[in-house]
C-alpha positions in Angstrom: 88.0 143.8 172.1 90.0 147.0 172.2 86.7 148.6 173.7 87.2 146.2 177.0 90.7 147.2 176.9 89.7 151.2 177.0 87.1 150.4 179.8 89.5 148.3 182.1 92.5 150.7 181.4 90.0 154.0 182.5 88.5 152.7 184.8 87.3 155.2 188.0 89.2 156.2 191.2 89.0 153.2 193.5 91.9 152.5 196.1 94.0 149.3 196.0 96.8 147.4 197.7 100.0 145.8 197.1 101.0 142.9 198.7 101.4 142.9 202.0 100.2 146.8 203.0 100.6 148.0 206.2 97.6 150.5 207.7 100.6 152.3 210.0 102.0 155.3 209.0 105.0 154.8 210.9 105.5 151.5 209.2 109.1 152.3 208.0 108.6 149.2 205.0 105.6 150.3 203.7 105.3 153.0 200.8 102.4 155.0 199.5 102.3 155.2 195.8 99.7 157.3 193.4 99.2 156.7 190.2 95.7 157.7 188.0 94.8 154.6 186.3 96.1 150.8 185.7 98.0 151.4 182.6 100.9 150.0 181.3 102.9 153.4 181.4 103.1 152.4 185.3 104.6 149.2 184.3 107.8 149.6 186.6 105.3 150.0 189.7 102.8 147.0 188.4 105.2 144.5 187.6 107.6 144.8 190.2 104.5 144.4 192.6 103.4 141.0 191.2 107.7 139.4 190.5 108.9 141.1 194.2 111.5 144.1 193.0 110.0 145.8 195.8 109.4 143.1 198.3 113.6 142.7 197.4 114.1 145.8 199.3 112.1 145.2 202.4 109.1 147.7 201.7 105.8 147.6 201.3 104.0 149.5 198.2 100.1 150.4 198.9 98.8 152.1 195.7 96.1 154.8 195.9 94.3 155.6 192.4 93.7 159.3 191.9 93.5 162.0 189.6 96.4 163.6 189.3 95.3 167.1 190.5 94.3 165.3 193.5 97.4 162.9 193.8 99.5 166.3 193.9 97.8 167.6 196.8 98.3 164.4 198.6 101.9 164.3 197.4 102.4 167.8 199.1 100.7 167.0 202.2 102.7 163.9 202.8 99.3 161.9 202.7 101.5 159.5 199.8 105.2 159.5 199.7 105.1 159.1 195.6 103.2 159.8 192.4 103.7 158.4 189.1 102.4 161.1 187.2 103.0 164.1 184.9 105.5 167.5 185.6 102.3 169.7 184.6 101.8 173.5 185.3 100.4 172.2 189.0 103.8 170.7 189.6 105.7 173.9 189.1 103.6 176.1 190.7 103.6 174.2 193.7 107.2 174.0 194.0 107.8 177.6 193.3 105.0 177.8 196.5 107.3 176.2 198.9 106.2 172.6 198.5 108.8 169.8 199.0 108.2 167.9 196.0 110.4 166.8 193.4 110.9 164.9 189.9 112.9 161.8 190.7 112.8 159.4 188.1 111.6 159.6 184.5 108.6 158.4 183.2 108.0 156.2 179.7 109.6 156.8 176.6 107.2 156.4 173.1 108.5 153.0 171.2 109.2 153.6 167.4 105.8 152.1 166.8 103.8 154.2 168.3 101.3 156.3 167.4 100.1 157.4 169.9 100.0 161.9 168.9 97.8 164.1 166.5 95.4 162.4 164.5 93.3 164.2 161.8 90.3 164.0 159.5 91.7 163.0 155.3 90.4 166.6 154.6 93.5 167.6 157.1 95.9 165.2 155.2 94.3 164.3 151.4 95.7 161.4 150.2 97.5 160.4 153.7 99.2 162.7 153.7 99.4 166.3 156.8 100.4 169.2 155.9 100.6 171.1 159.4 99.6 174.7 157.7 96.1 173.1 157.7 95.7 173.6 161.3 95.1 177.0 161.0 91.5 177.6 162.5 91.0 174.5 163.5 89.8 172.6 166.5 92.4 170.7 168.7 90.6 168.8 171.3 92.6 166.9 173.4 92.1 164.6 177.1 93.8 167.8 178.9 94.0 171.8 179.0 96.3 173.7 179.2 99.8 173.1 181.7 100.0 169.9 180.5 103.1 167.7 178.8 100.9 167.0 176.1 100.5 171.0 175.3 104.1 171.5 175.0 104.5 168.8 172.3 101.6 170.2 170.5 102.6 173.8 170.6 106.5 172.8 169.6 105.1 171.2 166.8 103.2 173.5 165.3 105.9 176.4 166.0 108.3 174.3 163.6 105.2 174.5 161.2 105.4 178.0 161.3 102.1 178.6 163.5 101.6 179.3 167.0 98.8 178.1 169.7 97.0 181.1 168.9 96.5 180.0 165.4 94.1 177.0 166.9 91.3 176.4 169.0 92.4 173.5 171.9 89.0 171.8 173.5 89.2 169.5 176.5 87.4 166.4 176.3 87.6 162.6 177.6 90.4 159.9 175.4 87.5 158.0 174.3 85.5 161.2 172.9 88.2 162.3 170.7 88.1 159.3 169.0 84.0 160.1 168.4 84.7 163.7 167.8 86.9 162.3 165.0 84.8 159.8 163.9 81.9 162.0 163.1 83.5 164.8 162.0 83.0 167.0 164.9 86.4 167.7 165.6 89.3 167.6 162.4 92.2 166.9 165.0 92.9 165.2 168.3 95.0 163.8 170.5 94.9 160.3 171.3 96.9 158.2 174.0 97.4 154.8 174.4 95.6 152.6 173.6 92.9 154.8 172.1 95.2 155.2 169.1 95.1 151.6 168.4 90.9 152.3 167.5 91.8 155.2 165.3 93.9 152.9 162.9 91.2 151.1 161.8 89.3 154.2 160.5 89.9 154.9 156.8 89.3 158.2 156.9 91.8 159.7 160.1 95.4 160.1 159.5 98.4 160.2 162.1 99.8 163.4 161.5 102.8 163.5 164.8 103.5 162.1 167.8 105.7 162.5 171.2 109.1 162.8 170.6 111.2 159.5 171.5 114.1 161.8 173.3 111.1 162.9 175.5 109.3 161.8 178.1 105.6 163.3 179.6 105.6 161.0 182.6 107.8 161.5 186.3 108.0 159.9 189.5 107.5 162.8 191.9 108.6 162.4 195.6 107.0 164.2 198.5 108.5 165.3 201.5 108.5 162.0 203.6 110.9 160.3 201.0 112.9 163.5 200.1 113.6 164.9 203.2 111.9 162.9 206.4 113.0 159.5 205.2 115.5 159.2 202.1 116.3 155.7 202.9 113.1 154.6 201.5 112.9 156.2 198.8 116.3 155.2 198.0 115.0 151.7 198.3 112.0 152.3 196.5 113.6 153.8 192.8 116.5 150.8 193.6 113.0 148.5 193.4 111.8 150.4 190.6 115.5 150.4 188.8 115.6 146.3 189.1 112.3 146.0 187.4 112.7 148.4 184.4 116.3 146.9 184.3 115.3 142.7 185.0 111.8 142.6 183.3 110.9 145.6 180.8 113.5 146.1 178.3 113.5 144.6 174.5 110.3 142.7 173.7 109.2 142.4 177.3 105.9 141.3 176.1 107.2 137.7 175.2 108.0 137.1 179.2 105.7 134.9 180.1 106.2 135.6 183.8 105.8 139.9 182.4 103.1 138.6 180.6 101.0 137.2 183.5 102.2 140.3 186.0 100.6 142.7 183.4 97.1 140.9 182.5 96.8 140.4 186.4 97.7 144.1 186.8 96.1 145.7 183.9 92.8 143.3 184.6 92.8 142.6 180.6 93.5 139.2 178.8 96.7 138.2 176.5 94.5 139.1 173.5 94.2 142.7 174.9 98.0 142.6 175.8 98.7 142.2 172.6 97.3 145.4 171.0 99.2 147.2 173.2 102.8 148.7 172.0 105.9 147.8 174.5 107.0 151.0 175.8 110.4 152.3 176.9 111.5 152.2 180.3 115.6 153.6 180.5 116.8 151.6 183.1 119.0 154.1 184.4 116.1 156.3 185.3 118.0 159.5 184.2 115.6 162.4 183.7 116.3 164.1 180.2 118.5 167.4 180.7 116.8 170.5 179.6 113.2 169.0 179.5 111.8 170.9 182.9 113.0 173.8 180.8 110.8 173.4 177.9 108.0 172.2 179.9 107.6 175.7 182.0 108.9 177.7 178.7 105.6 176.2 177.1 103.5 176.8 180.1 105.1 180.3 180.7 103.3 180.8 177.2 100.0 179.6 178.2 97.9 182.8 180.0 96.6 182.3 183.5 98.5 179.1 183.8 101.7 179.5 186.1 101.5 181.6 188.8 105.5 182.5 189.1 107.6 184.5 186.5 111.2 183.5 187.0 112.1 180.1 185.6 112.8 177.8 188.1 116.3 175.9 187.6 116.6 172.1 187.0 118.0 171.5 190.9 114.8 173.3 192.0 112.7 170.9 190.2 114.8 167.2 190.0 116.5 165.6 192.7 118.7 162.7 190.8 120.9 162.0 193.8 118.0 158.9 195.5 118.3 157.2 191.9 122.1 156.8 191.8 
């Protein structure tokens, strides 16, 4: 079962609409959104597609699929007004570059039951149990490189450990080949994201070892330059859509809506049964970006050789505009 679930949640770049999509570019209701896959991290777009949050404030949301290297490019070319996607290395450099893009709104926040984070092989953790000084050496692989959310959580980590990124190998491959890597051997640690987690707990012989931090988040909305600057109306109107979904149908046990319930299968393109492996995440319905966090992110990336291409830190008010989600 969970195999459907991984197939229908990864599935390839294809290009979809929401209700009622207007082909006009000057169509002042209609909205461009980007996100990489249909996963339940994009929950606030989904399901306030299918129960009208958006349709509430006159607009229009057309949703492109695309990898996020890709989405950023069409995010600074104003090709789509928004991305749901991650504030990676890309992001910063292109901001520091001149482009008009922005964080805006924050992304998901881990539940307590998730464990979705490192896992390792038992000879990592002997008797369940991790002791981080056993990364020395090793092999991290994980679903992206480096200038990535996912490499600041690792490397903070394993500097409270007492190690440092240098003391590990980090190797790139696919969500699904981690878990194999793992499986067989090939690989002692990696990093697995929802809902590839939910294979690994059926394995006797991996161990979780950490996870992201629940006062973090690895996800943004980004805004491009027709919604920050050209039209802030819009984009106004389309975090107060996003706001009234997070706030009206994903907080507490949202899976238990019936009416969430049937936005998500139809969204997600998976059955109740799938639904129901999957962890309800945290959406804050205030969409307040943590304080601080853009400041770790390039700290870690700053770190990372090759990655950004600036020196200078850029400030938070370079970065976040929190004034369209008020």
């Amino acid at each position: 079962m969970l195999k459907r679930t991984l197939a229908a949640l990864l599935a390839g770049t294809v290009l979809l609409s929401g209700c009622g999509s207007s082909d006009d570019p000057d169509d002042k209701s209609t909205v461009k959104v980007a996100i990489s896959a249909k996963l339940e991290a994009f929950a606030p777009l989904l399901v306030g597609l299918e129960l009208g949050s958006y349709a509430d404030q006159d607009l229009d949301v057309e949703i492109v699929t695309a990898a996020p290297s890709d989405a950023m490019v069409l995010l600074a070319t104003g090709e789509v007004d928004a991305v749901f996607s991650a504030p990676s290395a890309a992001f910063f450099n292109a901001v520091s570059g001149g482009s008009p893009i922005k964080i805006v709104a924050p992304g998901m926040f881990p539940p307590e039951n998730s464990r979705s984070g490192l896992w390792v092989s038992d000879e990592l953790a002997p008797g369940g149990t991790f002791d981080p000084a056993k990364l020395r050496g090793e092999t991290v692989a994980t679903a992206v490189g480096a200038g990535a959310p996912v490499s600041m959580v690792l490397e903070e980590e394993l500097e409270r450990s007492g190690l440092s990124a240098a003391d590990v190998t980090f190797q790139t491959m696919s969500a699904t080949d981690i878990l194999v890597a793992l499986e067989s051997g090939a690989v002692k640690a990696g990093w697995l994201s929802d809902p590839v987690w939910l294979e690994a707990e059926k394995s006797d012989g991996l161990t979780f070892a950490f996870g992201q931090p629940e006062d973090i988040t690895m996800g943004a909305v980004l805004f491009g330059p027709t919604l920050l600057e050209e039209d802030r109306d819009r984009g106004e109107r389309l975090l107060a859509g996003m706001r009234s979904a997070v706030a009206d149908h994903l907080q507490g046990a949202y899976h238990d809506d019936p009416e969430v319930r049937a936005a998500l299968v139809k969204q997600l393109e998976i059955s109740e049964a799938q639904l129901d492996d999957l962890p309800e995440l945290v959406f804050p319905p205030d969409l307040t970006y943590p304080a601080g966090l853009t400041d770790r992110y390039q700290a870690t990336y700053a770190g990372q050789k090759g990655v950004l291409v600036y020196s200078d830190p850029l400030a938070e008010d370079e970065v976040i505009d929190a004034s369209l989600a008020k």
